[in-house]
PAMAR-556347 format. One record per residue: z, y, x of N, C-alpha, C in turn. Coordinates in steps of 0.001 Angstrom, whole numbers, padded with zeros to 6 digits. Layout:
BEGIN
{atom {Z; Y; X}; {Z; Y; X}; {Z; Y; X}} ...
This chain:
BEGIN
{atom {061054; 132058; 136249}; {062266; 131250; 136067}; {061946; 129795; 136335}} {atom {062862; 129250; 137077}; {062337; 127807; 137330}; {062767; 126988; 136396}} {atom {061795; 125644; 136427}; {062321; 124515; 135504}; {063783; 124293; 135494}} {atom {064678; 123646; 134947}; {065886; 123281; 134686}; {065890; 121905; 134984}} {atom {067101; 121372; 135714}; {067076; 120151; 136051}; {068091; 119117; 135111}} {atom {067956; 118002; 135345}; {068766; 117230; 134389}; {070014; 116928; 134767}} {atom {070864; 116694; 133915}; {071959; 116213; 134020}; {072546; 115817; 133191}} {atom {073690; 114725; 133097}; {073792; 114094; 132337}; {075714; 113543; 132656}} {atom {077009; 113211; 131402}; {077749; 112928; 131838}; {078434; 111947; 130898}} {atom {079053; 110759; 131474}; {079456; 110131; 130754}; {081235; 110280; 130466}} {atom {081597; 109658; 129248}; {083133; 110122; 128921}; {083908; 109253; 130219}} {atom {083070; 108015; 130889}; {084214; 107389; 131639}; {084086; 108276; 133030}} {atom {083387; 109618; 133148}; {083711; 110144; 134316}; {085079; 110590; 134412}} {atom {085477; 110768; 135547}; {086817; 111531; 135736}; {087049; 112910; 135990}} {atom {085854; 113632; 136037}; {085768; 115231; 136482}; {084306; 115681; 136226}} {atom {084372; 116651; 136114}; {082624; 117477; 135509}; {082780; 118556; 136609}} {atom {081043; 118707; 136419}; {080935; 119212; 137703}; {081003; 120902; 136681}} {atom {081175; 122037; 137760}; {081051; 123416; 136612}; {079463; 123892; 136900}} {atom {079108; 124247; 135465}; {077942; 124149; 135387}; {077465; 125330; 135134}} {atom {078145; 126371; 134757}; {077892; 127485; 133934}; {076856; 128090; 135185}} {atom {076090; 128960; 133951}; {074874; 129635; 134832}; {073738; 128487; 134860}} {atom {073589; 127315; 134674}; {072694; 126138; 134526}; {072185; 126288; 132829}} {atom {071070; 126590; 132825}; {070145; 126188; 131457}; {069786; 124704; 131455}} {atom {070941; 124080; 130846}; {069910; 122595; 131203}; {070925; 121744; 130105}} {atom {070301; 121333; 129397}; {070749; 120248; 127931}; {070252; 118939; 127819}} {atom {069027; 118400; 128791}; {068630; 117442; 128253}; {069228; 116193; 129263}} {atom {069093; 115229; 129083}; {068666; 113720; 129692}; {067414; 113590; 130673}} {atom {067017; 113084; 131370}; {065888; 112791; 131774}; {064842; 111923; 130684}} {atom {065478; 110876; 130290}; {065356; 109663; 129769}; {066533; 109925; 128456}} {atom {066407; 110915; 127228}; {067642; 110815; 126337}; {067497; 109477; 125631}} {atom {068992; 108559; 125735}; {069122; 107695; 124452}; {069623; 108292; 122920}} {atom {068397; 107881; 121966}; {067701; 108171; 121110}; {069159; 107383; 120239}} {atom {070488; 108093; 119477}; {071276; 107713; 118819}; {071252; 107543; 117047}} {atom {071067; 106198; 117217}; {071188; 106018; 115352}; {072069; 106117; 114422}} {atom {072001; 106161; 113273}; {073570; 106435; 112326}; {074483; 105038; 112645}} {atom {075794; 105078; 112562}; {076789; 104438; 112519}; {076469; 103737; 111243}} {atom {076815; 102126; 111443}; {076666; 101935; 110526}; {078152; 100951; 110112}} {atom {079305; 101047; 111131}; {080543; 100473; 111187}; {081361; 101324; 111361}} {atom {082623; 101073; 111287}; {083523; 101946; 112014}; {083694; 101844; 113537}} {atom {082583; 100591; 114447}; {082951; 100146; 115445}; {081613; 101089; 116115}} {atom {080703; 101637; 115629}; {079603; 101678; 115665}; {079573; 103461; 116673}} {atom {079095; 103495; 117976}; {079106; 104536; 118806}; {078670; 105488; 118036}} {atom {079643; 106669; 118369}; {079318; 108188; 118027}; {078852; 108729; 119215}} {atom {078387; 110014; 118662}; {077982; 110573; 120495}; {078660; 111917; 119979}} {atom {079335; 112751; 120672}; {080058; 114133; 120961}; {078994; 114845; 121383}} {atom {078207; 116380; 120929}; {077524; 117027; 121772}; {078320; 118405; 122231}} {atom {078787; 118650; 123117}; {079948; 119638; 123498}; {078364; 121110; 123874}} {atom {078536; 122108; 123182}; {077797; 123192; 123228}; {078461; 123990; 123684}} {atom {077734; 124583; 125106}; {078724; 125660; 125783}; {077904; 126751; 125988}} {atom {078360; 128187; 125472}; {077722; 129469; 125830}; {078506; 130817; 126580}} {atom {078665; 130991; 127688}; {079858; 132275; 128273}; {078924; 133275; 128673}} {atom {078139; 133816; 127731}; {077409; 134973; 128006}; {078387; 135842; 129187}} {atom {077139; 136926; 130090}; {077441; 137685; 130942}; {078170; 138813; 130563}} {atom {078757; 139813; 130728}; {079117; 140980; 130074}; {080239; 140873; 128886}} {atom {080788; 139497; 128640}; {081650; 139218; 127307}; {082846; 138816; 128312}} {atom {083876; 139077; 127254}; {085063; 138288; 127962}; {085320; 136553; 128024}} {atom {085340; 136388; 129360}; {085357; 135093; 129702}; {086277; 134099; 128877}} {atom {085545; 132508; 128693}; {086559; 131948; 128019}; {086631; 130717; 129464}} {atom {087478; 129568; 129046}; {087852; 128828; 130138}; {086987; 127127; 130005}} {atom {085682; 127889; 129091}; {084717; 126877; 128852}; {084701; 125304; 129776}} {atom {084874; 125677; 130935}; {084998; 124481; 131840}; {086050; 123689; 131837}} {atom {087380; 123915; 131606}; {088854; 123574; 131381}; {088620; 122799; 129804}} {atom {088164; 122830; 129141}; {087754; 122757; 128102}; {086804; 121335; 127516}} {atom {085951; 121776; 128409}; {085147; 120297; 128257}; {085818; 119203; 128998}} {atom {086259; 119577; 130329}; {086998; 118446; 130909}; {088177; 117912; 130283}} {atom {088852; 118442; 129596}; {089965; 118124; 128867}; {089870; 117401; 127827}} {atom {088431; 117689; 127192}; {088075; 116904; 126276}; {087708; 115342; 126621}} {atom {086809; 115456; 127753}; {086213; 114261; 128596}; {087186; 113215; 129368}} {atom {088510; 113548; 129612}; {089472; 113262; 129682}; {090125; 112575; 128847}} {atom {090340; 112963; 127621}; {091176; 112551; 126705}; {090124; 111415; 126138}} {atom {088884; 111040; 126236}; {087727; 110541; 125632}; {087917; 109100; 126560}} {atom {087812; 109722; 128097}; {087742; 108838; 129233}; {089552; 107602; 128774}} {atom {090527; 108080; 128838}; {091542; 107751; 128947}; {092063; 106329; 127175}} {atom {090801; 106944; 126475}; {091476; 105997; 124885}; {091218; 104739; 125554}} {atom {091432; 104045; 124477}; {091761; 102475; 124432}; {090461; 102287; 123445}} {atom {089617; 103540; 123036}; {088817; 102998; 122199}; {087285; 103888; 122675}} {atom {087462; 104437; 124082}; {086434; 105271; 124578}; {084578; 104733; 124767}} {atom {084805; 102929; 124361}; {083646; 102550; 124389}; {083002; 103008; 122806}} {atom {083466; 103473; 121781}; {082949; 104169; 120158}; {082755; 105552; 120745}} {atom {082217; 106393; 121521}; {082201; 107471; 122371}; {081284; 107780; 123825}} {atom {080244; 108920; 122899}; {079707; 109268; 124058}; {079525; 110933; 124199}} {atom {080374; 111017; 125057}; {080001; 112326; 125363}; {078982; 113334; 126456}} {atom {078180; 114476; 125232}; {076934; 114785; 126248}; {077272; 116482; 126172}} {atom {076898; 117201; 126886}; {077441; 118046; 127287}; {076091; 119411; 127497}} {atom {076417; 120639; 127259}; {074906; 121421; 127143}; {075179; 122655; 127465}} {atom {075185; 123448; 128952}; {075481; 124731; 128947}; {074821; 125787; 129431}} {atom {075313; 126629; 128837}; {073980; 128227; 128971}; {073573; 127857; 127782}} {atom {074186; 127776; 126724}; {073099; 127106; 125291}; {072056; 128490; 125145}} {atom {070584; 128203; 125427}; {069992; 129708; 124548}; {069437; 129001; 122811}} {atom {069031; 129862; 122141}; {068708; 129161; 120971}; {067641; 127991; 121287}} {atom {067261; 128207; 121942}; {065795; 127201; 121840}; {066394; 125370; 122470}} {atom {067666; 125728; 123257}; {068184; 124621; 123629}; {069140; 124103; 122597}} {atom {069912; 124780; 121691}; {070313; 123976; 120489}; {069693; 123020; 119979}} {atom {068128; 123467; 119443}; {067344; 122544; 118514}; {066915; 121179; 119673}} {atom {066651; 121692; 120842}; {066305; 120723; 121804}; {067149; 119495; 121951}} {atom {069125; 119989; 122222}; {069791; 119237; 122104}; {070100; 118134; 121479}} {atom {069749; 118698; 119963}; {069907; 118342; 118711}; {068961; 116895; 118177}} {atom {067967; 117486; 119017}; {066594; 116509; 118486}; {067073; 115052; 119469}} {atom {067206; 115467; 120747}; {067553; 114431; 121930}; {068711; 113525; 121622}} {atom {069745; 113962; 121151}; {070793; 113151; 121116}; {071442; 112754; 119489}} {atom {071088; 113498; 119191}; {071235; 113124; 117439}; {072731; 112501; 117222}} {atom {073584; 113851; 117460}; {074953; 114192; 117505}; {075744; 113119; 116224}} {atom {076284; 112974; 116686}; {077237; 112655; 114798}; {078524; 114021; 115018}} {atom {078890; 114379; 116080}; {079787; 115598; 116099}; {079034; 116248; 117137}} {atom {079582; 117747; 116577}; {078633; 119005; 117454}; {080057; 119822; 118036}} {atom {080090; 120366; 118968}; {081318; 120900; 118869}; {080638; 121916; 119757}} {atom {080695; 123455; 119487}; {080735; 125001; 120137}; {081623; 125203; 120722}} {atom {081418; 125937; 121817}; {082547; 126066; 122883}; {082144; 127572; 123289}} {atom {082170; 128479; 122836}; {082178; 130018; 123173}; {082498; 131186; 122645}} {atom {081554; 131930; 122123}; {081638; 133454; 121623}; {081363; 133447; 119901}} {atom {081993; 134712; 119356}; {081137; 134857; 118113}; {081967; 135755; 117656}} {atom {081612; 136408; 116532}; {081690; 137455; 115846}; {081461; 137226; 114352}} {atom {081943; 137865; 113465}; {082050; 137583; 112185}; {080632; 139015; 111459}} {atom {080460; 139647; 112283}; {079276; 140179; 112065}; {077930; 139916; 112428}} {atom {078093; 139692; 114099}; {076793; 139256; 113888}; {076287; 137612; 114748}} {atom {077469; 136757; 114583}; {077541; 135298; 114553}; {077750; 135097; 115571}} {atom {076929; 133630; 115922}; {077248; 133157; 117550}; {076697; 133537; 118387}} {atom {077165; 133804; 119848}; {076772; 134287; 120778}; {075961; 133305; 121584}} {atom {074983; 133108; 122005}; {074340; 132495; 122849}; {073887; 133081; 123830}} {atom {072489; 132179; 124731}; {072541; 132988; 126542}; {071104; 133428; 125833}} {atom {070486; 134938; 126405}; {069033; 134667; 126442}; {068623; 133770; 128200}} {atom {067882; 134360; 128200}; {067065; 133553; 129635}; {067702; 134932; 130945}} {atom {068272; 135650; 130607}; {068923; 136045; 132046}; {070182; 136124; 131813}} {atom {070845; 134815; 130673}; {072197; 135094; 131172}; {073019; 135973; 130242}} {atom {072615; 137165; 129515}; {073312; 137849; 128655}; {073649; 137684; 127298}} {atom {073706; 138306; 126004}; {074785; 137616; 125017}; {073131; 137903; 123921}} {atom {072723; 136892; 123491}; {072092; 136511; 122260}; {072821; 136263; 120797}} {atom {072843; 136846; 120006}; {073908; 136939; 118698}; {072466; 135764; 117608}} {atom {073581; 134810; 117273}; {072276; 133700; 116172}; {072753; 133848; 114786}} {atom {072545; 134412; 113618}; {073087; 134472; 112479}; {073325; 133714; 111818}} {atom {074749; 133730; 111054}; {075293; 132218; 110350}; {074190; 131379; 109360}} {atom {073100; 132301; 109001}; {071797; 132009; 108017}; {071188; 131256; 108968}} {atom {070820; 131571; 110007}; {070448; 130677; 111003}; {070448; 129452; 111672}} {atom {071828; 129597; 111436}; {072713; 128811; 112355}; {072808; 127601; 111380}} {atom {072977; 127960; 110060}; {073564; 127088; 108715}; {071855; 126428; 108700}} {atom {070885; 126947; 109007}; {069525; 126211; 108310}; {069449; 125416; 109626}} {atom {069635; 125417; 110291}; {069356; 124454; 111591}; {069733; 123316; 111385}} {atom {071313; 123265; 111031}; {071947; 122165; 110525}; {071755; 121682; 109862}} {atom {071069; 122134; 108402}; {070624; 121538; 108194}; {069598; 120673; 107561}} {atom {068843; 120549; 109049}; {067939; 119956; 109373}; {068138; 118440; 109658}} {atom {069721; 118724; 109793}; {070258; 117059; 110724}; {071103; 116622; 109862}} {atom {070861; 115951; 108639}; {072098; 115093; 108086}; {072599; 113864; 108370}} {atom {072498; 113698; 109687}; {073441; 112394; 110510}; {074360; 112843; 110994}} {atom {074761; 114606; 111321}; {075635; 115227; 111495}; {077045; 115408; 110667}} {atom {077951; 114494; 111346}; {079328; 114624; 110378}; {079951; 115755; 110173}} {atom {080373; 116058; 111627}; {081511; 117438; 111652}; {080707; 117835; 112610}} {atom {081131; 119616; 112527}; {080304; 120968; 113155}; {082171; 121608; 113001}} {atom {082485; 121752; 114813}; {083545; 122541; 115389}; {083167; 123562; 115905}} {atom {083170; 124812; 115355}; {082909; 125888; 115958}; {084371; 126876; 117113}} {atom {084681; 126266; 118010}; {085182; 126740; 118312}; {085282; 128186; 119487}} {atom {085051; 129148; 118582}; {084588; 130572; 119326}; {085321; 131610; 117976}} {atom {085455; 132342; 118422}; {085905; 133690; 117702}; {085435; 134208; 116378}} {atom {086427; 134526; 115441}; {085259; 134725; 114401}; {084552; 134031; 113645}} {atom {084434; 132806; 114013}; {083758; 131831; 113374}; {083393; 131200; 111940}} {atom {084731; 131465; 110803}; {084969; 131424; 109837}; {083936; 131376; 108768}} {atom {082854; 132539; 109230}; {081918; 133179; 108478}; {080739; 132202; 108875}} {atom {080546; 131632; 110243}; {079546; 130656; 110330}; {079626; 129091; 109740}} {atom {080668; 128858; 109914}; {081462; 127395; 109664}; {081004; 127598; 107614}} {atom {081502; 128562; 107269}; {081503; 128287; 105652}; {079710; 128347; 105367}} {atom {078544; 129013; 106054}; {077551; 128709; 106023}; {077301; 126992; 106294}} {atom {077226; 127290; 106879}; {077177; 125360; 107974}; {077512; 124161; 106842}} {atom {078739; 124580; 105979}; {079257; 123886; 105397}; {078559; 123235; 104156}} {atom {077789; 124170; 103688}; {076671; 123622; 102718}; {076095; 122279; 103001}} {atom {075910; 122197; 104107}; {075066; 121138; 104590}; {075844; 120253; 105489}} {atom {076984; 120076; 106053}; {077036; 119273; 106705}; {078860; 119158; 106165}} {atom {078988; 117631; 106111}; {080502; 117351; 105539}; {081854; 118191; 106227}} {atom {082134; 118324; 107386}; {083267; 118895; 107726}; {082840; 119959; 108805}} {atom {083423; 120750; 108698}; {082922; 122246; 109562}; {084773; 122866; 109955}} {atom {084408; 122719; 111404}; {085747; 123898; 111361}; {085393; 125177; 111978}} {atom {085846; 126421; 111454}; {085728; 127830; 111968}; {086934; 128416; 112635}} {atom {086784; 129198; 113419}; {088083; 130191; 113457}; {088305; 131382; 112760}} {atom {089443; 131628; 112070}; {089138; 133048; 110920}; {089169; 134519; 111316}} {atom {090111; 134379; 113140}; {090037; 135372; 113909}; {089969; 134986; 114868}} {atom {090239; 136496; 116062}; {090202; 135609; 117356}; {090895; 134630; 117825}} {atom {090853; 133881; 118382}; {091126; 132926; 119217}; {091965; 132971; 120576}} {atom {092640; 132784; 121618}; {092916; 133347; 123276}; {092331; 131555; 123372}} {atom {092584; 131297; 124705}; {091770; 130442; 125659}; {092488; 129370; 125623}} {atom {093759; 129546; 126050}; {094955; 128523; 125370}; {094886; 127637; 124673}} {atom {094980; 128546; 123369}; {094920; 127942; 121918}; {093628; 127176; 121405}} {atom {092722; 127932; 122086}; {091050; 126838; 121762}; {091167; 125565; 122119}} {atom {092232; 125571; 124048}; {091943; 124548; 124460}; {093459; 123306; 123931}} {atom {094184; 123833; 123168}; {095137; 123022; 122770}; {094353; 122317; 121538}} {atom {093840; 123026; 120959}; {093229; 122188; 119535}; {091979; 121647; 119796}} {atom {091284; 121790; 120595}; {090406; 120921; 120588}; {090959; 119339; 121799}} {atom {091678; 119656; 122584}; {092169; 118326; 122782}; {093267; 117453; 121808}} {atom {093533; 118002; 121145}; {094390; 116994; 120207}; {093516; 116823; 119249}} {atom {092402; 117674; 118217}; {091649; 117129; 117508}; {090754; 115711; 118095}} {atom {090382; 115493; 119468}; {090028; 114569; 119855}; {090240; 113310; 120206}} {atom {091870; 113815; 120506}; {092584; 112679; 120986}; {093042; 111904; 119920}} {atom {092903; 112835; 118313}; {093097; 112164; 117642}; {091738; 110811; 116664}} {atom {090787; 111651; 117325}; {089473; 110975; 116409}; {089451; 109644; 117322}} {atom {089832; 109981; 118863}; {089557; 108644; 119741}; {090337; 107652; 119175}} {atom {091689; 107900; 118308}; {092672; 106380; 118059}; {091873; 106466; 116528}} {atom {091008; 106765; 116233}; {090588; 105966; 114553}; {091212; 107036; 113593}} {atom {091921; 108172; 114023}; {092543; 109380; 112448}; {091174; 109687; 111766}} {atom {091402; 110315; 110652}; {090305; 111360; 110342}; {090143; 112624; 110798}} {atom {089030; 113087; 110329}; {089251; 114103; 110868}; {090002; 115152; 109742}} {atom {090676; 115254; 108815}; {091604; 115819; 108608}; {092593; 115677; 109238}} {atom {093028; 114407; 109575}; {094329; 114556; 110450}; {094095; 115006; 111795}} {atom {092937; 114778; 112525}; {092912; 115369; 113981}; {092946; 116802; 113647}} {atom {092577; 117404; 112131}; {092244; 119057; 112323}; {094079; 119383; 112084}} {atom {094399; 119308; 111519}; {096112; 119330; 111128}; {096896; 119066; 112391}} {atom {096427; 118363; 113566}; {097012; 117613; 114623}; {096810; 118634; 115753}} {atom {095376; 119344; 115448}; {094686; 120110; 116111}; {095857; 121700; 116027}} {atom {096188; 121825; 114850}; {097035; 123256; 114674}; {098192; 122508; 114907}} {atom {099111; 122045; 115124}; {099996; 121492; 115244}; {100207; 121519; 116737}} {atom {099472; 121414; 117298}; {099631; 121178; 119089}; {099342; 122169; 119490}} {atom {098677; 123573; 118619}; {098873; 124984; 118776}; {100180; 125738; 119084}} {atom {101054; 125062; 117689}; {102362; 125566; 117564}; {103196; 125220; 118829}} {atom {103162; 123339; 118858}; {103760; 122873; 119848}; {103883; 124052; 121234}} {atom {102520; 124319; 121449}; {103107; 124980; 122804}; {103457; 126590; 122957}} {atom {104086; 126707; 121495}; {104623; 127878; 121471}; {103426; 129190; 121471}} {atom {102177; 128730; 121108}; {101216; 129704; 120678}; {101205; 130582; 119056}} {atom {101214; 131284; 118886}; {100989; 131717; 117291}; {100110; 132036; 117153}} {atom {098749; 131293; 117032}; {097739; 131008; 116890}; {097489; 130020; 115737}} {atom {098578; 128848; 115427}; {098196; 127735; 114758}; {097547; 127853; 113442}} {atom {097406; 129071; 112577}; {096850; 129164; 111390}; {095311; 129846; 111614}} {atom {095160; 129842; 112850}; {093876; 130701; 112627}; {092498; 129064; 112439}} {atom {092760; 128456; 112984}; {091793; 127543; 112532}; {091614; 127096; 111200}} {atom {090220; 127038; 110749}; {090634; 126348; 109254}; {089247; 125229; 108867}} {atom {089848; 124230; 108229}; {088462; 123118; 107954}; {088162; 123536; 107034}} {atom {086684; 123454; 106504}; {085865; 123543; 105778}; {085137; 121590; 104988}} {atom {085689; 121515; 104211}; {085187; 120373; 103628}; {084494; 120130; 102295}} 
């Protein structure tokens, strides 16, 4: 398997390139992010993407750009950096994690309420990481604010997670592709004007309903 190459994207881009099938999370050169110590004070977004082979596809790419978009477009996009990580296998979580030293983590894939999140192994197919797992990783990192799990099932990982890190959102069932990608752009669009994140998560089901999805109760925060 060959090395993985770098790449790297900033929120003032206007388009992402699609990446899926790329094992590659790091920076060449990562800037090394410290705690906030203002409200003026840069966050960094780490957007975690996994579309294992053999699972039903989500619209992972539609997804991040929409986010990167809504990031690119605030009036307040210089408090904002968004870094981006796909094919996550486990070993590239902790990698991510260490490099950019997230203040928000946000999941973008698979999962199951049995046997957790889905990740890539090294050819591509579905790696299951257990919420015990998943919850001790985190925490490892208490500069970490909020942990968005947005993948299927999630519920059961998010309330692990939650021990350790202040705001966690799960999904309590499945999810469709739609609805992932309606709430995670309004949860963002709302953190970019200064809300909390209670109100971006409330804002987040709300723009579910808006587009006529009945989906809006399946998300739920964990605080």
């Amino acid at each position: 398997m060959s090395e993985p190459t770098s790449k790297t994207f900033n929120i003032s881009d206007s388009t992402i390139n699609n990446l899926a099938g790329d094992n590659i999370y790091y920076n060449e050169a990562p800037q090394m992010q410290s705690n906030p110590t203002s409200e003026d004070a840069v966050k960094t977004i780490l957007f975690l993407a996994a579309n294992p082979q053999g699972m039903q596809p989500r619209f992972l790419e539609e997804e991040a750009r929409e986010i990167s978009e809504g990031l690119r477009r605030s009036q307040h996009r210089d408090r904002f950096v968004l870094k981006q990580c796909w094919a996550v296998r486990h070993r590239d979580m902790h990698r991510a994690l260490l490099d950019y030293q997230p203040h928000i983590v946000h999941f973008a894939g698979q999962g199951s309420s049995e046997e957790g999140l889905f990740l890539e192994d090294d050819t591509g197919r579905s790696k299951p990481v257990s919420a015990e797992a998943i919850a001790n990783l985190f925490q490892l990192f208490p500069n970490i604010e909020c942990v968005v799990l947005n993948a299927c099932y999630s519920a059961v990982q998010a309330k692990a997670i939650a021990d350790y890190i202040p705001y966690v959102i799960g999904m309590q069932q499945a999810i469709g592709n739609k609805a992932a990608i309606e709430f995670a752009v309004a949860f963002y669009d709302a953190l970019e004007t200064g809300k909390t994140i209670e109100f971006a998560y409330k804002l987040g089901c709300v723009a579910i309903q808006m587009a006529g999805i009945p989906q809006h109760s399946i998300p739920v925060l964990i605080h």
